[in-house]
MDTraj code that builds the backbone (N, CA, C; nanometers):
import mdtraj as md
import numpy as np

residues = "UNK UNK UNK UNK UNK UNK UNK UNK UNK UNK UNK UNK UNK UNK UNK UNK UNK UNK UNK UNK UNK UNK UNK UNK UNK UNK UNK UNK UNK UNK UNK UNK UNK UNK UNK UNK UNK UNK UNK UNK UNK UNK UNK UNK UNK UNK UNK UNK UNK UNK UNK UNK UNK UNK UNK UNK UNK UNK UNK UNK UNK UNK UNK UNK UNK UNK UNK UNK UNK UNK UNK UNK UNK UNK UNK UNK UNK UNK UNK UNK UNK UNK UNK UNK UNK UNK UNK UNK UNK UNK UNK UNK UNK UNK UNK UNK UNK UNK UNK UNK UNK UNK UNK UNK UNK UNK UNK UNK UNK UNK UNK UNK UNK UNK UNK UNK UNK UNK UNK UNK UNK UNK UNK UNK UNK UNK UNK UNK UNK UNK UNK UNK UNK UNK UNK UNK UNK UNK".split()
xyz = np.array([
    [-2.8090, 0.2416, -8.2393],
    [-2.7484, 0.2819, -8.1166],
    [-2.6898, 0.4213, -8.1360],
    [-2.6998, 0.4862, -8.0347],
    [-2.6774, 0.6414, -8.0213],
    [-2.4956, 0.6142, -7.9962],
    [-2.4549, 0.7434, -8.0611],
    [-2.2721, 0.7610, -8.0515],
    [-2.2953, 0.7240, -7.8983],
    [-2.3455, 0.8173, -7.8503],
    [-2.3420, 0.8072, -7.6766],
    [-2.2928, 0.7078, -7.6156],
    [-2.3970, 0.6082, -7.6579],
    [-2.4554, 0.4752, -7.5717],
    [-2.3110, 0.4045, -7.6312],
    [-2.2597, 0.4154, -7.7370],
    [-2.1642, 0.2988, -7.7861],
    [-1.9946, 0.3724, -7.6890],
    [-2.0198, 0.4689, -7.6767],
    [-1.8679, 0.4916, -7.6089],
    [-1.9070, 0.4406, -7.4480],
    [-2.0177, 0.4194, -7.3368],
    [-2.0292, 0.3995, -7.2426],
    [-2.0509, 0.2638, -7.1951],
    [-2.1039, 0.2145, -7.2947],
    [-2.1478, 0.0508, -7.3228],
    [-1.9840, -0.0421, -7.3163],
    [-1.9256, -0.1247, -7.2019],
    [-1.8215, -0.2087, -7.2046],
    [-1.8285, -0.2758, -7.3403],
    [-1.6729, -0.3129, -7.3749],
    [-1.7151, -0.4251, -7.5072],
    [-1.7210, -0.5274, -7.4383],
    [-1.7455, -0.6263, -7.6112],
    [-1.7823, -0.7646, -7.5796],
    [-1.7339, -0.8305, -7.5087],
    [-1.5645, -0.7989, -7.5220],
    [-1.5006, -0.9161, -7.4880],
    [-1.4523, -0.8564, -7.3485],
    [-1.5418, -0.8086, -7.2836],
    [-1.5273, -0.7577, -7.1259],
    [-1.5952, -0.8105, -7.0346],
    [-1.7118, -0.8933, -7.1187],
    [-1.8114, -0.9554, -7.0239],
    [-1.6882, -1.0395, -6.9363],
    [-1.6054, -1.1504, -6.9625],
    [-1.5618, -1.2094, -6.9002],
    [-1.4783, -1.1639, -6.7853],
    [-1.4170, -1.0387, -6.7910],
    [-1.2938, -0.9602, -6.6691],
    [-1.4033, -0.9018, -6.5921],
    [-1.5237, -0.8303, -6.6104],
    [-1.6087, -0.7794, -6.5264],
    [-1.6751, -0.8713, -6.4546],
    [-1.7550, -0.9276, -6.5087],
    [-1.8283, -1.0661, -6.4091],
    [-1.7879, -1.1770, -6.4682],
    [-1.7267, -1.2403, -6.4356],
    [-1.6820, -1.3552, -6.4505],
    [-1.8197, -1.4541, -6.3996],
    [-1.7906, -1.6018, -6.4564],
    [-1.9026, -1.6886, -6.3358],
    [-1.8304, -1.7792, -6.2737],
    [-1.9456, -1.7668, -6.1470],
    [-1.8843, -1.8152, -6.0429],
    [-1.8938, -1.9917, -6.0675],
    [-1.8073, -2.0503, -6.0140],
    [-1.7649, -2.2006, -6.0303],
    [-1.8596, -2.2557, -5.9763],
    [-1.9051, -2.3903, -5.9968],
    [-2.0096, -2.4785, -5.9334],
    [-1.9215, -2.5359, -5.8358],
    [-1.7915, -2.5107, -5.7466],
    [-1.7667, -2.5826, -5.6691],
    [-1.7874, -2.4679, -5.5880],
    [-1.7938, -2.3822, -5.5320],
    [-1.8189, -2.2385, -5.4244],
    [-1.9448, -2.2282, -5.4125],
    [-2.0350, -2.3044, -5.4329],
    [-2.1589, -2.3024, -5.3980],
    [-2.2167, -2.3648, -5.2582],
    [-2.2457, -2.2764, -5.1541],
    [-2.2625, -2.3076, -5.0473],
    [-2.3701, -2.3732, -4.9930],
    [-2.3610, -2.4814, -4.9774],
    [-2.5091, -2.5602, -4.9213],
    [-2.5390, -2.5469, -4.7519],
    [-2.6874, -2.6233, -4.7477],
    [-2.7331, -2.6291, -4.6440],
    [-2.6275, -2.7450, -4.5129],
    [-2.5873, -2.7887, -4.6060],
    [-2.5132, -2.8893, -4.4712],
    [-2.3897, -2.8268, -4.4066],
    [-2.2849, -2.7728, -4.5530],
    [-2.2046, -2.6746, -4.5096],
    [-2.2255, -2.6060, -4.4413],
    [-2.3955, -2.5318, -4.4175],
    [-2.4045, -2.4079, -4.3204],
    [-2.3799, -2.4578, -4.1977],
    [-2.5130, -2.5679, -4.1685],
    [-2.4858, -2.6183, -4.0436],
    [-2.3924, -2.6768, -3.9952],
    [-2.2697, -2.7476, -4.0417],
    [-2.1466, -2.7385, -3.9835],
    [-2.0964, -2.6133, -3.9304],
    [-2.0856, -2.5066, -4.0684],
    [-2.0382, -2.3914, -3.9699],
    [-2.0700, -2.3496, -3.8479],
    [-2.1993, -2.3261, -3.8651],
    [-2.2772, -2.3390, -3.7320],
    [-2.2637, -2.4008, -3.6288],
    [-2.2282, -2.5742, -3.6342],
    [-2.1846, -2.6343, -3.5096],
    [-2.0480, -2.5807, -3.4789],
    [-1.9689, -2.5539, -3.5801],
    [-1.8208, -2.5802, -3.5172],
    [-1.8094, -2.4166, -3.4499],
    [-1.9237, -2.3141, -3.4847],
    [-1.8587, -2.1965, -3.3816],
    [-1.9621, -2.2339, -3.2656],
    [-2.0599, -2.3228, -3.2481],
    [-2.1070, -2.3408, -3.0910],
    [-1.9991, -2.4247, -3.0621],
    [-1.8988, -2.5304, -3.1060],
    [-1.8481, -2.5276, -3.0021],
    [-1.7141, -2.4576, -3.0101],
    [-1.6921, -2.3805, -3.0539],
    [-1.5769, -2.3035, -3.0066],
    [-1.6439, -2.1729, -2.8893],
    [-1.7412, -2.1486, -2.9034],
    [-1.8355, -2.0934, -2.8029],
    [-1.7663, -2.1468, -2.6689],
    [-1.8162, -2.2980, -2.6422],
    [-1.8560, -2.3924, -2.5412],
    [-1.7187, -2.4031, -2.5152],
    [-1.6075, -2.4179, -2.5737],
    [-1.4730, -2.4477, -2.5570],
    [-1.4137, -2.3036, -2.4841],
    [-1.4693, -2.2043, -2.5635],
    [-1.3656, -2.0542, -2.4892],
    [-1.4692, -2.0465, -2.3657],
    [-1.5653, -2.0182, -2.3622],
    [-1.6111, -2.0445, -2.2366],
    [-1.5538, -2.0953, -2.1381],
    [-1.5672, -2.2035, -2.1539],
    [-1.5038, -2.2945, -2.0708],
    [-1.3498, -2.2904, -1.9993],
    [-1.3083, -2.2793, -2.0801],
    [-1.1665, -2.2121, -2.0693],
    [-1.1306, -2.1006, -1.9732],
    [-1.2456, -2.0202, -2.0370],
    [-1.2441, -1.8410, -1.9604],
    [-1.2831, -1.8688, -1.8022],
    [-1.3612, -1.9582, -1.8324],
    [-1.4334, -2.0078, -1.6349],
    [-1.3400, -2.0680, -1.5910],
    [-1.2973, -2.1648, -1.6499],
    [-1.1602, -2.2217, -1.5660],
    [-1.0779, -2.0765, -1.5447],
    [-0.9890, -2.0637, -1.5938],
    [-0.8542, -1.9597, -1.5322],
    [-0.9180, -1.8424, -1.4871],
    [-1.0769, -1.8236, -1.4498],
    [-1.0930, -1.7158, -1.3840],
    [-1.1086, -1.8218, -1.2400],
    [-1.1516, -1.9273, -1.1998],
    [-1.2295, -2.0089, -1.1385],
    [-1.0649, -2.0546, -1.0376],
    [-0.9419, -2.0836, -1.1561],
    [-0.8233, -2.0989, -1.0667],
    [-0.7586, -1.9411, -0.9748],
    [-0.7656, -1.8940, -1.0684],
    [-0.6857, -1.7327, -1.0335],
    [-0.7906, -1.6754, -0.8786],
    [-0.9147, -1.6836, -0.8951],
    [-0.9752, -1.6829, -0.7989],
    [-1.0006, -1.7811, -0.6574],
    [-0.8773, -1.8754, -0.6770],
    [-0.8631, -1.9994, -0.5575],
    [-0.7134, -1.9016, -0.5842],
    [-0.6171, -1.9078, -0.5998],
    [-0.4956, -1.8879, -0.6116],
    [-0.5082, -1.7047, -0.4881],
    [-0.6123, -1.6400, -0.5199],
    [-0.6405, -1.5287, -0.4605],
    [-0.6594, -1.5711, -0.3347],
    [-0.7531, -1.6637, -0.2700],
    [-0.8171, -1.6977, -0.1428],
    [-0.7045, -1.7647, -0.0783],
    [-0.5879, -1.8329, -0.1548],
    [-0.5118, -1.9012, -0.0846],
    [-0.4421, -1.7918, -0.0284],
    [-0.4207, -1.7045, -0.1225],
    [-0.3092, -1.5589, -0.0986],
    [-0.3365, -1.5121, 0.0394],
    [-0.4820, -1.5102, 0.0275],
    [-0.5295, -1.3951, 0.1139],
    [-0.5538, -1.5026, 0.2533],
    [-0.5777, -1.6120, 0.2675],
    [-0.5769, -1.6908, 0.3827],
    [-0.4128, -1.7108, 0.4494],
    [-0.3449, -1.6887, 0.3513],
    [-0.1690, -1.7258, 0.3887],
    [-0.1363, -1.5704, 0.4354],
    [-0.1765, -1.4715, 0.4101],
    [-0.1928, -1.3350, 0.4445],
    [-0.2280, -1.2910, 0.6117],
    [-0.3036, -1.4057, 0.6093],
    [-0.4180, -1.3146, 0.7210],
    [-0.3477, -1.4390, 0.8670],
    [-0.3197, -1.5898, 0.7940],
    [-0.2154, -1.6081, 0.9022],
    [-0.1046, -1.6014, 0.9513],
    [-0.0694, -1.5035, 0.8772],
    [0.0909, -1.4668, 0.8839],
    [0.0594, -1.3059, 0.9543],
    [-0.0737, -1.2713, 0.9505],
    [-0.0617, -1.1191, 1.0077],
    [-0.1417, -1.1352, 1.1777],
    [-0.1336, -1.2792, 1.1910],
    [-0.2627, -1.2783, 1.3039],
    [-0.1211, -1.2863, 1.4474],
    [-0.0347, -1.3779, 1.4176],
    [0.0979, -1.3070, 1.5281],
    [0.1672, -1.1853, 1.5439],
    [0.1450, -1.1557, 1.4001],
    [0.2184, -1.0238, 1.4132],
    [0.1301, -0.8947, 1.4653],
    [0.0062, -0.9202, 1.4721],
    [-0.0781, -0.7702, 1.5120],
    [-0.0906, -0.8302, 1.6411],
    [-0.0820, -0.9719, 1.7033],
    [-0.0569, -0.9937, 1.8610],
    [0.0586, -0.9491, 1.9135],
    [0.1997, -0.9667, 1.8383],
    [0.3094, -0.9226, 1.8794],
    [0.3097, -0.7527, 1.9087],
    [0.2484, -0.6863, 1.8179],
    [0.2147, -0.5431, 1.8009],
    [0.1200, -0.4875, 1.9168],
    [0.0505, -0.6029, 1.9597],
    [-0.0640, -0.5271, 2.0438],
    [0.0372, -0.5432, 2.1757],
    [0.1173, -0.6617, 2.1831],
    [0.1820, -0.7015, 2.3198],
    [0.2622, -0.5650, 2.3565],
    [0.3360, -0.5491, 2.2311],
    [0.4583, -0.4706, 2.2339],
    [0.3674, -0.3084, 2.3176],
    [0.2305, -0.2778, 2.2207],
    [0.2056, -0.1675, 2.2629],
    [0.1468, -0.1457, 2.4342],
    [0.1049, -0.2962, 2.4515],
    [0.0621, -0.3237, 2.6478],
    [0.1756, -0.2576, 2.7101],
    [0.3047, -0.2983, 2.6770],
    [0.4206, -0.3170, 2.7505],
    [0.5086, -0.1476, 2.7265],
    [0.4544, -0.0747, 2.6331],
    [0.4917, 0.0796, 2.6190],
    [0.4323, 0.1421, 2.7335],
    [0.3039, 0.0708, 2.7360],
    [0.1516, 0.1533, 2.7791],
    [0.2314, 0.1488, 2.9039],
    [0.2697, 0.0206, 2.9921],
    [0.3207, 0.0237, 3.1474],
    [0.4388, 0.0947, 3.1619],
    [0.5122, 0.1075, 3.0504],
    [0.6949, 0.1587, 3.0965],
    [0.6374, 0.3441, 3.0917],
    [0.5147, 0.3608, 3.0243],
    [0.4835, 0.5358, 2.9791],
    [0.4051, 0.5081, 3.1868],
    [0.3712, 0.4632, 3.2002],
    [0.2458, 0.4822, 3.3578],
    [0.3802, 0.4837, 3.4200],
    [0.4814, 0.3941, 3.4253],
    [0.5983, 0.3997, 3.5441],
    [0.6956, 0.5159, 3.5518],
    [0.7088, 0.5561, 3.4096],
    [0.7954, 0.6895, 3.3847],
    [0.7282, 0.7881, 3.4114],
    [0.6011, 0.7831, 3.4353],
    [0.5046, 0.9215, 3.4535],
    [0.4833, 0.9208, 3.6244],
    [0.4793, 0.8182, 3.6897],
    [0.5406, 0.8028, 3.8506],
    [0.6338, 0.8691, 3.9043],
    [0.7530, 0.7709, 3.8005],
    [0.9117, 0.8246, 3.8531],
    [0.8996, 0.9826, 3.8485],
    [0.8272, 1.0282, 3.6921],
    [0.8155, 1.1541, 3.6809],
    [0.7651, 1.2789, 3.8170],
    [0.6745, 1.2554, 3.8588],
    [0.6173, 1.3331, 3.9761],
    [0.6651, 1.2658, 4.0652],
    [0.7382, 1.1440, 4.0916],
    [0.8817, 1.1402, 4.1808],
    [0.9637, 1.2641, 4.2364],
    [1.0607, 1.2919, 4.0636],
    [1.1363, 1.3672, 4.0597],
    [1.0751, 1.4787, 4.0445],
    [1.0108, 1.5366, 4.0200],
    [0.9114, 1.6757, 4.0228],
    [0.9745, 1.6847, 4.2305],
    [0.8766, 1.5877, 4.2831],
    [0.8677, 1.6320, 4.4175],
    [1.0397, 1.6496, 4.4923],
    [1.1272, 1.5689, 4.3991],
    [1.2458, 1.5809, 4.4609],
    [1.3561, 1.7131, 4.4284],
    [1.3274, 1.7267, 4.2953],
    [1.3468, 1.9021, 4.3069],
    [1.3444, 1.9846, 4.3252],
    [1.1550, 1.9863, 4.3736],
    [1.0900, 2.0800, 4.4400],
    [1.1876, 2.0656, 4.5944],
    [1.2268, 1.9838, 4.6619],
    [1.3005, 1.9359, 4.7452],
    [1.4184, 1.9849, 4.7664],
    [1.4764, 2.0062, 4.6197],
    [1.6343, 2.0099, 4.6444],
    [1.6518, 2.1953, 4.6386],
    [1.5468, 2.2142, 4.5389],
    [1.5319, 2.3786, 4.5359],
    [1.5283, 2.4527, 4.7069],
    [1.4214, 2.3815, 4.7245],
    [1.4334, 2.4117, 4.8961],
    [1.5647, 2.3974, 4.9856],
    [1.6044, 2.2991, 4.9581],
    [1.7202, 2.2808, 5.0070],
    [1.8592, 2.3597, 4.9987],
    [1.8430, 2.3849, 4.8695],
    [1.9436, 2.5150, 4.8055],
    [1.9092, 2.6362, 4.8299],
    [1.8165, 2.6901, 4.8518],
    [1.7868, 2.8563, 4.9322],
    [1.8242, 2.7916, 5.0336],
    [1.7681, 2.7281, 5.1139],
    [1.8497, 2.7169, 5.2671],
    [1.9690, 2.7154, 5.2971],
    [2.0241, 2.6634, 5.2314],
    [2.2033, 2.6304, 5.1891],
    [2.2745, 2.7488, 5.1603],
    [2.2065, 2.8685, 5.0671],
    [2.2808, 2.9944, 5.0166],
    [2.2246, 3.0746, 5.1027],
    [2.1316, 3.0938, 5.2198],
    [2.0696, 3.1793, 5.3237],
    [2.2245, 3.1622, 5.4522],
    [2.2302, 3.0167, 5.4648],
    [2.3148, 2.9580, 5.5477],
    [2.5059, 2.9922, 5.4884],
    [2.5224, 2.9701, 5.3874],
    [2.6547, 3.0225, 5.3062],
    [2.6312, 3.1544, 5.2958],
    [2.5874, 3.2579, 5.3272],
    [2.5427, 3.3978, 5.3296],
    [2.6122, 3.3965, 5.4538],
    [2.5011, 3.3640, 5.5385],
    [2.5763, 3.4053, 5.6948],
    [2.6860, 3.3565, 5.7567],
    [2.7445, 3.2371, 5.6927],
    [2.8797, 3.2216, 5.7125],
    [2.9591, 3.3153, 5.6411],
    [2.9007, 3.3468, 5.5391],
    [3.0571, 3.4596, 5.4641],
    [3.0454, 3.5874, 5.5731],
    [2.9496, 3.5869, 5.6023],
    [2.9441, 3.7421, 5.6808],
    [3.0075, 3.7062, 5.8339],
    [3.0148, 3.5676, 5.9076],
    [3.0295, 3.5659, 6.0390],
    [3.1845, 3.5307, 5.9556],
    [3.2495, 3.5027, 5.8344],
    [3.4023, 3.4673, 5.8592],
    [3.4601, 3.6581, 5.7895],
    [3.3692, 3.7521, 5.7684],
    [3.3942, 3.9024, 5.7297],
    [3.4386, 3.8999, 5.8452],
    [3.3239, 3.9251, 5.9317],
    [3.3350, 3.9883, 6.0806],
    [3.4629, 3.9102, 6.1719],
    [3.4995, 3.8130, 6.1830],
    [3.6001, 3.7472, 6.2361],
    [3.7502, 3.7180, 6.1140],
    [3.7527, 3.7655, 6.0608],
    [3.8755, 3.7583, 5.9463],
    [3.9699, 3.8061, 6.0413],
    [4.0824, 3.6846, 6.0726],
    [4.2500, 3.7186, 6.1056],
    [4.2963, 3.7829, 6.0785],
    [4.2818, 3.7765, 5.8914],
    [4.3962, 3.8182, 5.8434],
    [4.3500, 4.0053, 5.8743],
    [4.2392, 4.0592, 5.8944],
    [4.2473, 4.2269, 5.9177],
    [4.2670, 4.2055, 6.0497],
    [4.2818, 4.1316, 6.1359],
    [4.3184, 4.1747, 6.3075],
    [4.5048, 4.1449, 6.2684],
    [4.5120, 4.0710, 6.2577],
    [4.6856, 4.0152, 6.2759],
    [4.7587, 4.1198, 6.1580],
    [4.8496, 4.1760, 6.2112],
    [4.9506, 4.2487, 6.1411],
    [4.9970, 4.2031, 6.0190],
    [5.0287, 4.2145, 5.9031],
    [5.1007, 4.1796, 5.8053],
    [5.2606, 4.1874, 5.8147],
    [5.3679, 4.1689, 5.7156],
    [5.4661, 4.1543, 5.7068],
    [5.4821, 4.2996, 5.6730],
])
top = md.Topology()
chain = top.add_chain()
for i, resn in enumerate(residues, 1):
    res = top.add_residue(resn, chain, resSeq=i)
    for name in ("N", "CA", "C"):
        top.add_atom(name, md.element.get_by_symbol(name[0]), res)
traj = md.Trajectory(xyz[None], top)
């Protein structure tokens, strides 16, 4: 043996810490496999199952939501539509009254030039007849 080979070469008494042998009880057989084998189909079949259920409830728990939703919103968008009928008539009656009062201003405007045409010529017929410049003072 070459110097070489003897410094790279493990010793003897290393065979045992490097490879050890393996025990005759860790020896894996055919029956062992197929157990393993059954017991992850059914843990398969079990989470499955599982996963379909609480998606299968959560998805009834949703429909109930949404049915308890939709009858609780079916008075209230009637109440909403009523409410908006009953705007719709008080906006048509105020828009009446409105060109009502349009025509009654237009009315009263008239009425008020006539009134200050008429208070005009009274200030001028009580100028022209004023006492107090005919009657003497103190």
């Amino acid at each position: 043996m070459s110097p070489a080979s003897y410094l790279t070469a493990p010793p003897r008494v290393a065979a045992k810490i490097v490879a050890p042998a393996a025990p005759r009880e860790t020896a894996v057989t055919m029956a062992a496999m197929a157990l393993l084998a059954w017991l992850a189909l059914v843990f398969l079949v079990v989470a499955l199952a599982v996963s379909i259920t609480v998606a299968v409830v959560r998805g009834l728990r949703a429909y109930r939501a949404l049915k308890a939703m939709s009858a609780a919103a079916g008075p209230a968008v009637e109440r909403v539509s009523r409410t908006a009928a009953e705007a719709e008539g008080r906006v048509a009656a105020l828009t009446g009254k409105a060109e009502r009062l349009d025509t009654a201003v237009l009315r009263l405007q008239a009425s008020l030039a006539q009134f200050e045409v008429l208070r005009a010529a009274a200030a001028e017929a009580r100028a022209t007849f004023d006492l107090r410049t005919i009657l003497p003072r103190k």
